[in-house]
KEKE-3310 file (N, C-alpha, C; in steps of 0.2 Angstrom, whole numbers, plus 5000, padded with zeros to 4 digits):
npx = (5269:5266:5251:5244:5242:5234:5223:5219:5214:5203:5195:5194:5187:5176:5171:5168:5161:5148:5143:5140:5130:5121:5119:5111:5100:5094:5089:5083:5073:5066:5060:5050:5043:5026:5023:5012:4998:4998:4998:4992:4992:4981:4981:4973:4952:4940:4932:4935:4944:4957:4956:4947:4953:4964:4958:4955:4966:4970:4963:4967:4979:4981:4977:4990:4999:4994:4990:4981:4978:4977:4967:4971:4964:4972:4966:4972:4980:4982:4986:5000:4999:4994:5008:5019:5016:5019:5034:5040:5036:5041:5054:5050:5044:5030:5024:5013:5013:5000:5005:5002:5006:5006:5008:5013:5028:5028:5027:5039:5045:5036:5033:5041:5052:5043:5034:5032:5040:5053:5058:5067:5065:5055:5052:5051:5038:5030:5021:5003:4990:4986:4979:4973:4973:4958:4950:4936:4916:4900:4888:4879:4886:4895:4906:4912:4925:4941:4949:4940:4938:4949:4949:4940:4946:4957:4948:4942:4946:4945:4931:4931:4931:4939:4940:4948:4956:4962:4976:4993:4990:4987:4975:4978:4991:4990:4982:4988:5000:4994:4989:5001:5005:4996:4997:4988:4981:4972:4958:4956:4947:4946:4940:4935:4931:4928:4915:4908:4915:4907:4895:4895:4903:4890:4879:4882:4891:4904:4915:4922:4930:4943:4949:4952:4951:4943:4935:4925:4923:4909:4900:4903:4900:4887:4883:4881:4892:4905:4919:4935:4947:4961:4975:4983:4996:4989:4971:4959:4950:4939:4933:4933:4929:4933:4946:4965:4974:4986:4981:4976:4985:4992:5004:5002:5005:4997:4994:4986:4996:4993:5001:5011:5021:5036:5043:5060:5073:5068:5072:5082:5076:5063:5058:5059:5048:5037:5035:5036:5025:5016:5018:5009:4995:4994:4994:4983:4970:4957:4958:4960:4949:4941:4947:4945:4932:4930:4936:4949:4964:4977:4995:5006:5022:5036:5047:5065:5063:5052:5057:5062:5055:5048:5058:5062:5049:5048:5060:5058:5047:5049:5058:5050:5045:5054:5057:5041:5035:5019:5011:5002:4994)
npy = (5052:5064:5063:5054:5061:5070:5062:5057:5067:5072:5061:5064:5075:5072:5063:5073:5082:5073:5072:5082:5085:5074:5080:5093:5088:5078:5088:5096:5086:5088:5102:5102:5093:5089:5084:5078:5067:5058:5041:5031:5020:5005:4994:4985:4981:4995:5005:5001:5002:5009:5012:5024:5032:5035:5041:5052:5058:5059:5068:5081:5082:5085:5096:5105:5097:5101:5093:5079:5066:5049:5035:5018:5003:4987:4974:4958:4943:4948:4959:4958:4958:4972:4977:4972:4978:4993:4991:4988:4999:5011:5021:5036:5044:5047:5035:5031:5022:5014:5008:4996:4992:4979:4973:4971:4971:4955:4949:4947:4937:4928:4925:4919:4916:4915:4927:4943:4955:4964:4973:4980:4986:4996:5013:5018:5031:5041:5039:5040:5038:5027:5013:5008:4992:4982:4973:4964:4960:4954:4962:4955:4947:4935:4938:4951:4960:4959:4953:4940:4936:4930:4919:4912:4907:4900:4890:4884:4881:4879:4884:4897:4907:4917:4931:4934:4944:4937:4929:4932:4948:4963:4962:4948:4945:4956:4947:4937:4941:4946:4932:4926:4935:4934:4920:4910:4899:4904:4902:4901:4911:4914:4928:4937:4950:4966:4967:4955:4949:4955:4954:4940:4939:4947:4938:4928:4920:4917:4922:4932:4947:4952:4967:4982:4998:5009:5001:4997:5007:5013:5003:5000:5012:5014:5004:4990:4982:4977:4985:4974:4979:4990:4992:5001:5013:5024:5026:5030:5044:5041:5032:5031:5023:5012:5005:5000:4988:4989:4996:4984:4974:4969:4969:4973:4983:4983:4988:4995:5002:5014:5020:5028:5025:5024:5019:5010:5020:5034:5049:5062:5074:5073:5063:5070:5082:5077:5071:5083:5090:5080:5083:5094:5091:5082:5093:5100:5108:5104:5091:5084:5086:5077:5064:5063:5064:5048:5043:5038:5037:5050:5051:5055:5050:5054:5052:5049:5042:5035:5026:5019:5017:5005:4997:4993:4984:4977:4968:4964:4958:4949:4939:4936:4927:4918:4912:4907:4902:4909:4903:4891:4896)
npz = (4844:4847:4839:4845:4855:4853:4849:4862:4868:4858:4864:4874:4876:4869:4880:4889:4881:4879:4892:4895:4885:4891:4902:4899:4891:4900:4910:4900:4896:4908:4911:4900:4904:4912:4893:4888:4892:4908:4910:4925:4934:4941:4951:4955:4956:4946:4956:4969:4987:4984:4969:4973:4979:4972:4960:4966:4970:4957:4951:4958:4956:4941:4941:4943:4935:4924:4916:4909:4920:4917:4923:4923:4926:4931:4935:4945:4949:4963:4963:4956:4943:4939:4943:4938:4926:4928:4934:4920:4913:4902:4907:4911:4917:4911:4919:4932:4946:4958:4973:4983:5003:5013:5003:4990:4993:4996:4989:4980:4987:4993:4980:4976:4960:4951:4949:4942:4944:4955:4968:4965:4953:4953:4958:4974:4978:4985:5000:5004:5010:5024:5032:5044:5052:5058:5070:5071:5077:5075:5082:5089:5092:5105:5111:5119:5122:5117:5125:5129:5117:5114:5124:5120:5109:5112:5120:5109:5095:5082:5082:5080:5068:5055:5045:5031:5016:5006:5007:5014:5011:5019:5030:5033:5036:5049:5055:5058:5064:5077:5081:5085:5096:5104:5105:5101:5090:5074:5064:5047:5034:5015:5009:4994:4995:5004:5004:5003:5015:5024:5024:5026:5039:5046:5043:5051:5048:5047:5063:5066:5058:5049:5045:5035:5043:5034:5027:5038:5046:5043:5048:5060:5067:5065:5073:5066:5068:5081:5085:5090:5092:5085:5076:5080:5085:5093:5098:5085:5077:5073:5075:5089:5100:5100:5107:5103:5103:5109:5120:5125:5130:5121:5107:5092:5078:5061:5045:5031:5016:5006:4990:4980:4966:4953:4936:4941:4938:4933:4926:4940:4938:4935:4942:4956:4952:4949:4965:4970:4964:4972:4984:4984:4979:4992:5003:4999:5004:5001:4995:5005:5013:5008:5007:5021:5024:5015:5027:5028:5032:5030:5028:5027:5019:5009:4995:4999:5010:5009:5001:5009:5018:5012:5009:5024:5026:5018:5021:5036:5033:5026:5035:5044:5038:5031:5045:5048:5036:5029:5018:5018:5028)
capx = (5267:5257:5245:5242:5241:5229:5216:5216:5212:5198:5193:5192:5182:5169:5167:5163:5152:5141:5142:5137:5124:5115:5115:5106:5093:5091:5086:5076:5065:5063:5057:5046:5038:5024:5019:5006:4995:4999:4996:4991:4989:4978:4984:4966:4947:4938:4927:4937:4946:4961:4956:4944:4959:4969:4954:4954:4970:4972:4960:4969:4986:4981:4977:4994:5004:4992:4988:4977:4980:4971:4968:4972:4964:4975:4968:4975:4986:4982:4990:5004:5000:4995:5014:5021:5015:5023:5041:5040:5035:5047:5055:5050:5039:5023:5018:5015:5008:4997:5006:4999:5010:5013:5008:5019:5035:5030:5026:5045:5047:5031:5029:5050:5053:5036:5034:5036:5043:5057:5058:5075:5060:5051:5055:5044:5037:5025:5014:4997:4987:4989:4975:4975:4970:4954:4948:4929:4912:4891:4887:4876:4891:4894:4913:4913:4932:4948:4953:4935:4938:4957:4947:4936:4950:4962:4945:4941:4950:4940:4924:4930:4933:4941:4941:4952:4957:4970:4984:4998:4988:4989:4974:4977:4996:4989:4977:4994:5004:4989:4988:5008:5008:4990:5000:4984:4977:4966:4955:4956:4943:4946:4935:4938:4932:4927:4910:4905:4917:4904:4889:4894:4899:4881:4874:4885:4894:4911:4914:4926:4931:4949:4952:4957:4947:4941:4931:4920:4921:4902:4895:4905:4896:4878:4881:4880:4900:4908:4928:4939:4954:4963:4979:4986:4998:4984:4964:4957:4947:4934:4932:4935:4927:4936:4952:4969:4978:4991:4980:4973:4991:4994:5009:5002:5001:4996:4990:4986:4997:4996:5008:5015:5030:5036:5047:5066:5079:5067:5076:5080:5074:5056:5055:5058:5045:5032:5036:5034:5016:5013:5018:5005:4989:4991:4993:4978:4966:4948:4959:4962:4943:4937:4950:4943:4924:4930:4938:4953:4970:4982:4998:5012:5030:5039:5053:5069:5059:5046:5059:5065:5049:5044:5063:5062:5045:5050:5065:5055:5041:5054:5061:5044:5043:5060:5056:5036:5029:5010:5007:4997:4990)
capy = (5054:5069:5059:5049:5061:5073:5058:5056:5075:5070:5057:5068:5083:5069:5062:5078:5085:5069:5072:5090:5085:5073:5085:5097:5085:5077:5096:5099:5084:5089:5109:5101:5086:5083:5088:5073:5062:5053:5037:5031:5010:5004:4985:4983:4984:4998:5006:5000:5010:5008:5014:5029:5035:5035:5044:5059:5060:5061:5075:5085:5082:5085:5104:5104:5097:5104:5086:5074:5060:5044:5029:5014:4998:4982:4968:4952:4943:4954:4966:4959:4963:4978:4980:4971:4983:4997:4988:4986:5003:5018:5026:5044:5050:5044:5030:5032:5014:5014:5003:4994:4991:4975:4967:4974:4969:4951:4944:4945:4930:4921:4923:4918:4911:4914:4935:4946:4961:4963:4981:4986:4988:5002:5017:5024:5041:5045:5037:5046:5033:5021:5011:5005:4986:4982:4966:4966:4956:4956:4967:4951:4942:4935:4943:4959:4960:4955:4943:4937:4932:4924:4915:4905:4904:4894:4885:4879:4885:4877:4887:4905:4908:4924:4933:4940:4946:4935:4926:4938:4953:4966:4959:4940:4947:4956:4942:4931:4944:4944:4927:4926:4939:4929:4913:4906:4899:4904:4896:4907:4909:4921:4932:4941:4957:4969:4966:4949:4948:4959:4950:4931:4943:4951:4934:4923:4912:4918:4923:4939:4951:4956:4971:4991:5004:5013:4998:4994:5010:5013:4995:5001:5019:5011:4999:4981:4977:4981:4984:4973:4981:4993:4988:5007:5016:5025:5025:5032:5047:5038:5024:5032:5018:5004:5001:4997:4981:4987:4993:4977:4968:4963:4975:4972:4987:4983:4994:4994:5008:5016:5027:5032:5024:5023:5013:5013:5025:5038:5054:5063:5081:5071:5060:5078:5087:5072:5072:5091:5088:5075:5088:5101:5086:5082:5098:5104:5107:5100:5083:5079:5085:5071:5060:5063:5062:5044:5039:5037:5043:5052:5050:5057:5048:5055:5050:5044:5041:5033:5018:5017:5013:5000:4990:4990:4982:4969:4965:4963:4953:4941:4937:4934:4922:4914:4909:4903:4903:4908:4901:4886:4895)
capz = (4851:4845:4834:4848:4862:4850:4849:4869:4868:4857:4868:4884:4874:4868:4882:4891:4876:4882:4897:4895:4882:4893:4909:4894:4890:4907:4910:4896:4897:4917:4910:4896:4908:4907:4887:4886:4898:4910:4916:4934:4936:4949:4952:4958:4950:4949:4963:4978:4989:4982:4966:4976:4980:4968:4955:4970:4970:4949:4950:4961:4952:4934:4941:4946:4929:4919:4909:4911:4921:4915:4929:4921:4933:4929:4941:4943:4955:4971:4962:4953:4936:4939:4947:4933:4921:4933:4934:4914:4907:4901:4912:4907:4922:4908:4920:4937:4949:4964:4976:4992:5006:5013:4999:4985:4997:4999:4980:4979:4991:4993:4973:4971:4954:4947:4951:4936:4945:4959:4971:4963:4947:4955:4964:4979:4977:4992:5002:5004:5017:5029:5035:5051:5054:5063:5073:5073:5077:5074:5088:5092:5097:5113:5113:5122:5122:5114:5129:5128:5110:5113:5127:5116:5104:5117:5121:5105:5090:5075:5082:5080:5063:5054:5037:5028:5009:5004:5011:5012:5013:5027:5034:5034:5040:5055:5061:5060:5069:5081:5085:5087:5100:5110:5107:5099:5083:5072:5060:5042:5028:5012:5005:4987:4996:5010:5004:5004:5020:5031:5025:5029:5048:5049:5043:5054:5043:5053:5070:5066:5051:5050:5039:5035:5045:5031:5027:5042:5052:5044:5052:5069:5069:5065:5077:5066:5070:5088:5085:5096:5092:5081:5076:5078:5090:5095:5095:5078:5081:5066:5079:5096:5106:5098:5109:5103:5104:5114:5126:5126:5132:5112:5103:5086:5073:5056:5039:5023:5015:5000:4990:4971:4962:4945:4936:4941:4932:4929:4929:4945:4939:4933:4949:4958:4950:4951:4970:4974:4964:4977:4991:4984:4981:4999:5006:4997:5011:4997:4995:5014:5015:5003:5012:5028:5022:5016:5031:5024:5036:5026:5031:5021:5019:5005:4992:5001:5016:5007:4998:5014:5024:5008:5010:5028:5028:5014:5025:5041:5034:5024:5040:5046:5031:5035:5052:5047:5031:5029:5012:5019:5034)
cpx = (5262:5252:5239:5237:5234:5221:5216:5212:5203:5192:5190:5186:5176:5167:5165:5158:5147:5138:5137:5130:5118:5113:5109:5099:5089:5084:5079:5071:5061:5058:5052:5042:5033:5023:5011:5003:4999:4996:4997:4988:4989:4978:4976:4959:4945:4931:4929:4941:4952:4961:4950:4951:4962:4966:4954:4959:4973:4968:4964:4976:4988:4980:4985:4998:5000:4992:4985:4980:4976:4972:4965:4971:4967:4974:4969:4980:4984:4987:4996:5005:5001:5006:5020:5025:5018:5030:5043:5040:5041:5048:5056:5046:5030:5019:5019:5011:5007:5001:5005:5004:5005:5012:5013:5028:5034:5030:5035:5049:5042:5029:5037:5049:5048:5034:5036:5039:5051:5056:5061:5070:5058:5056:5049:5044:5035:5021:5010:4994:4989:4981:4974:4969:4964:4950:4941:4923:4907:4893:4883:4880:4894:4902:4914:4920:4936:4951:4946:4935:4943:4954:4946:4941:4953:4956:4942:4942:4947:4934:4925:4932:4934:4940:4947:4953:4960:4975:4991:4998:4989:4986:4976:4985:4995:4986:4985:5000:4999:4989:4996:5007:5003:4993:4994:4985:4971:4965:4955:4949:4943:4943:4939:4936:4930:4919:4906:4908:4911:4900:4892:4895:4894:4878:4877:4888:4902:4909:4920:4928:4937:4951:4952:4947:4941:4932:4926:4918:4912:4898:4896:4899:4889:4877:4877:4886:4902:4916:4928:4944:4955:4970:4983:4990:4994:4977:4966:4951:4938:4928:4934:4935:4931:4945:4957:4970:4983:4990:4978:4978:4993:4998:5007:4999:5003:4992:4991:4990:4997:4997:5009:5020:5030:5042:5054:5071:5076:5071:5076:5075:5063:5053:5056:5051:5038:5032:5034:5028:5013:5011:5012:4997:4990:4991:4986:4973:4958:4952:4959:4954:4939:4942:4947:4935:4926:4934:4944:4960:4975:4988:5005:5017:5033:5046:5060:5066:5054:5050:5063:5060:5047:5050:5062:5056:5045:5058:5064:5050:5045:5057:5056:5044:5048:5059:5049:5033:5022:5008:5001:4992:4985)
cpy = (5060:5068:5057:5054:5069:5067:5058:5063:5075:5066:5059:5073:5079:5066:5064:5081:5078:5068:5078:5090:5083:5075:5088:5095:5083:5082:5099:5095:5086:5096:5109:5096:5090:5086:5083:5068:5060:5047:5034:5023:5011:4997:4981:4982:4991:5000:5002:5006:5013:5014:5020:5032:5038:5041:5052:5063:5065:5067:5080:5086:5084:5091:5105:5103:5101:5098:5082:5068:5052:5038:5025:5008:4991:4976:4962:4950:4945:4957:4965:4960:4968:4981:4977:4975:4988:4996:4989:4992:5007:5023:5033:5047:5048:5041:5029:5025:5019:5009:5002:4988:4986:4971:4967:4969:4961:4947:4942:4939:4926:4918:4919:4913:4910:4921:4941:4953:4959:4973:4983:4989:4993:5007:5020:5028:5046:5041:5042:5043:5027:5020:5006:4998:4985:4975:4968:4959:4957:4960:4962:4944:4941:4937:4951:4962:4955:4949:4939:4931:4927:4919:4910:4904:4898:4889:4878:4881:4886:4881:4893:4904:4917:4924:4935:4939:4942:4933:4930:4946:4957:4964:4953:4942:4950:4950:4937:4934:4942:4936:4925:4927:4936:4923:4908:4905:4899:4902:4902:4906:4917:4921:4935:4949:4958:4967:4960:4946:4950:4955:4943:4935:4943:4944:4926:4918:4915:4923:4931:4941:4953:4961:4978:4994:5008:5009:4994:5000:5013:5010:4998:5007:5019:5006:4991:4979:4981:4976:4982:4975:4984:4993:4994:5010:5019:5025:5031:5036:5045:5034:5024:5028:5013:5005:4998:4990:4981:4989:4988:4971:4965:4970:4972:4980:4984:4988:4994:5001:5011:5020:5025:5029:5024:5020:5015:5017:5031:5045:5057:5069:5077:5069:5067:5082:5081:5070:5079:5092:5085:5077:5090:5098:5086:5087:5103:5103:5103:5092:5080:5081:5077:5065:5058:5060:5056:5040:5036:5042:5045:5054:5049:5056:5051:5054:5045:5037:5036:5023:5016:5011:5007:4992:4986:4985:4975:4966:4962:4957:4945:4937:4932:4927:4916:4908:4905:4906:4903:4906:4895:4891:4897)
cpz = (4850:4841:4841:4855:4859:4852:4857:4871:4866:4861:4874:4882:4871:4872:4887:4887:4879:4886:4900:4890:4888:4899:4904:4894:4894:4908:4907:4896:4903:4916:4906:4899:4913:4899:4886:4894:4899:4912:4922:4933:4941:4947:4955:4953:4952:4955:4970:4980:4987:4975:4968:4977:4976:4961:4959:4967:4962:4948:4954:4956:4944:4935:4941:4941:4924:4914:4912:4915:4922:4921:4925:4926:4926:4934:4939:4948:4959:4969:4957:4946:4935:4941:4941:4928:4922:4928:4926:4909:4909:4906:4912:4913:4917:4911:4928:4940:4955:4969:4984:4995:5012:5005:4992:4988:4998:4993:4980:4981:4994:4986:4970:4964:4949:4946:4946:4938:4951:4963:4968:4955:4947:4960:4967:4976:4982:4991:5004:5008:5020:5035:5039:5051:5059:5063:5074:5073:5075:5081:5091:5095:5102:5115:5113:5120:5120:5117:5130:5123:5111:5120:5123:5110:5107:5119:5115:5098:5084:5075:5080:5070:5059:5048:5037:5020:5005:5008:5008:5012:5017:5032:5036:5039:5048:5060:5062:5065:5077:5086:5087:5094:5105:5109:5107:5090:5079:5066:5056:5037:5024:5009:5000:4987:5001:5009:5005:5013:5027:5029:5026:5039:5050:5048:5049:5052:5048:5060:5071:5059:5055:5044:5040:5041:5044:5030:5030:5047:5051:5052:5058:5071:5069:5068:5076:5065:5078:5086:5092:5097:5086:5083:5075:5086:5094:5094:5090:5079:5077:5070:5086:5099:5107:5102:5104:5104:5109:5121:5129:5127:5124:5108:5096:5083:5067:5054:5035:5021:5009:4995:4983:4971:4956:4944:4938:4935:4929:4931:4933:4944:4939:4940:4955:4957:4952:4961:4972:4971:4968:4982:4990:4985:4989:5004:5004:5004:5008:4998:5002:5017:5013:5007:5018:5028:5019:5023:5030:5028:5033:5031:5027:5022:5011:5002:4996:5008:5016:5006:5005:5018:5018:5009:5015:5030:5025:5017:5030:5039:5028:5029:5045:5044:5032:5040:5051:5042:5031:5023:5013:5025:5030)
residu = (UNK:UNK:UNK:UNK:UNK:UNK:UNK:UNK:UNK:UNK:UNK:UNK:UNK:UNK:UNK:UNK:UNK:UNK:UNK:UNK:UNK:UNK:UNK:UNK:UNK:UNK:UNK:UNK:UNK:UNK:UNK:UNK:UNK:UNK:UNK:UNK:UNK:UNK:UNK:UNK:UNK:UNK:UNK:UNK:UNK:UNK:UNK:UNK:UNK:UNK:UNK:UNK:UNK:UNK:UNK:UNK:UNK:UNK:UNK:UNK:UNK:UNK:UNK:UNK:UNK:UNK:UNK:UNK:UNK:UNK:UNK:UNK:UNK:UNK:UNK:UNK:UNK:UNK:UNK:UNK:UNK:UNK:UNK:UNK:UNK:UNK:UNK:UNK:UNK:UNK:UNK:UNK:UNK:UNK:UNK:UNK:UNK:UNK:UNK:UNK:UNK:UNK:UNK:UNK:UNK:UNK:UNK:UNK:UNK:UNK:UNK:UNK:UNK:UNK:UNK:UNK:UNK:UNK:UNK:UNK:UNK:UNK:UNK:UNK:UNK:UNK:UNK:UNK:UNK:UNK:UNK:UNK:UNK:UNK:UNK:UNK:UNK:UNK:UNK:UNK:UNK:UNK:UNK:UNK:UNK:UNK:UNK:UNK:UNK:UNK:UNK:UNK:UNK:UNK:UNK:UNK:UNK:UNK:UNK:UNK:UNK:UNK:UNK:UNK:UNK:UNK:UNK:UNK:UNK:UNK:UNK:UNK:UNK:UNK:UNK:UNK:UNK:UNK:UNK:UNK:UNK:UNK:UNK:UNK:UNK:UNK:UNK:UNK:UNK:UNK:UNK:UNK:UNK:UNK:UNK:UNK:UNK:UNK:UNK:UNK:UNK:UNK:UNK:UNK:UNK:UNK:UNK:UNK:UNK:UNK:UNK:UNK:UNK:UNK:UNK:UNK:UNK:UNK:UNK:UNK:UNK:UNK:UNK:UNK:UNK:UNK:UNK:UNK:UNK:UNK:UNK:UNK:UNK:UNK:UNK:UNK:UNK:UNK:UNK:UNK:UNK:UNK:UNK:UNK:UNK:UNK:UNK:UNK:UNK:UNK:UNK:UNK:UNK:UNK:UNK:UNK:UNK:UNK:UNK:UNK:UNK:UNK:UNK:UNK:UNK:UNK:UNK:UNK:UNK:UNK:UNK:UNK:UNK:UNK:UNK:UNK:UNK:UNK:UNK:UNK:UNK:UNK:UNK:UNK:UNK:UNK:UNK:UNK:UNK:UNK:UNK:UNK:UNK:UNK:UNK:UNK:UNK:UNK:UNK:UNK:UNK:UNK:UNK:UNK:UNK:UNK:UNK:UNK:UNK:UNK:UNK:UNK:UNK:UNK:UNK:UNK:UNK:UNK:UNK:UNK:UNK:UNK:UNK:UNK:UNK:UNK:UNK:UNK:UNK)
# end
């Protein structure tokens, strides 16, 4: 009996020493984090806005750790390599993803069975932007307004023709919400970017552009696109003139978001401390200048708050999915 009740004794005092070790090291890597670069995947190519973003941001943040941090672009999928690579690396705080909201939340059930990641993969961190959807035309076309347009929609539906980036997207997502809530249909055609989208508008190969804010609110303020809507709670001060959707009888908001995660299980003290340098980047007043000089609305959601807004939007737009899939539309 005392042989036996000695080794239980052993047993309790070892597997508090482990317990007590790996608080220790938890600790100490969290007080020694960072000692070496980091890296920063951008799921995108370079030179969009995506990755403009994301190269601001790593300057500002590497004052802030004291270490370099290198902007690795991985495109591929509309994103999901890049988010692959994410899911897949060490979860040590070493690699931090770019991730864009909705698209991130839908791969998991438009891509099922075929998707190399899942959300329980990654952990939010902070979102940093949110850009507001915008319905727009040439300034030479004969729709003045929103119910102008959902006229000649209802009158001939084949004629009007839309852009957007991908099926799935947040644009192609908004024009689908859009037309839900007009109880029209529209006719789709994807572009592989913002770029080639405006020039077949300006040249009239389509009859509307649907995409982020950031990306058209030049054309509107030089007067070769007129916004019919912005797909935001309120006007956008970027874009004053441009009217809503919902004062225009249509409750649709849409927006590209996008926000910091890293892989799941890194430790809390790291995911802490990587978080309150995220605090300090957007609080800096030069970053939210350079933000604001592109046009670009910062709009900070952080850590719990953050995986929260990512679930609920991959729950909401599943349900979307359930009820009518867009993969053909």
């Amino acid at each position: 009996m005392k042989a036996q009740f000695k080794f239980k004794q052993k047993l309790i005092l070892s597997a508090m020493t482990a317990i007590l070790v790996s608080g220790l090291s938890t600790s100490a890597v969290a007080e020694d984090f960072p000692n070496k670069p980091i890296q920063l995947i951008v799921a995108f190519g370079a030179g969009g806005s995506t990755d403009t973003m994301a190269r601001i941001f790593a300057k500002y943040a590497e004052e802030e750790l004291g270490q370099r941090i290198v902007v690795v672009n991985r495109p591929g999928a509309g994103g999901e390599l890049g988010w692959v690579h994410l899911a897949n690396a060490a979860p040590d705080g070493y690699t931090l993803g770019l991730i864009n909201s909705p698209v991130v939340e839908v791969y998991p059930f438009t891509r099922e069975g075929t998707v190399g990641y899942s959300l329980d993969d990654i952990r939010p961190l902070a979102n940093i932007i949110t850009d507001p959807g915008v319905l727009a035309v040439a300034t030479d076309s004969p729709y003045q307004t929103l119910e102008s347009f959902v006229t000649a929609v209802r009158e001939d539906p084949k004629s009007v023709v839309v852009s957007h980036e991908g099926i799935g997207g947040d644009d192609h997502l908004a024009a689908l919400n859009f037309a839900k809530e007009a109880d029209i249909d529209l006719n789709f055609v994807s572009y592989s970017g913002n770029a080639e989208a405006t020039a077949a508008l300006l040249g009239g190969h389509i009859t509307a552009f649907e995409g982020n804010m950031s990306e058209v609110v030049n054309q509107i303020n030089e007067g070769k696109v007129r916004g019919l809507a912005v797909w935001s709670n309120e006007r956008i001060d970027a874009i004053s003139a441009v009217p809503t959707g919902k004062e225009q009888g249509y409750d649709v908001l849409a927006a590209a978001s996008r926000g910091f995660a890293v892989p799941a299980n890194v430790p809390q003290p790291v995911y802490d401390k990587l978080l309150s340098v995220t605090r300090e980047v957007v609080e800096n007043p030069e970053f939210l200048a350079e933000m604001e000089q592109l046009n670009m609305p910062v709009n900070p959601i952080y850590g719990q708050d953050y995986v929260d807004f990512i679930h609920e939007s991959h729950d909401r737009l599943k349900a979307l999915w359930d009820q009518e899939p867009w993969i053909e539309q």
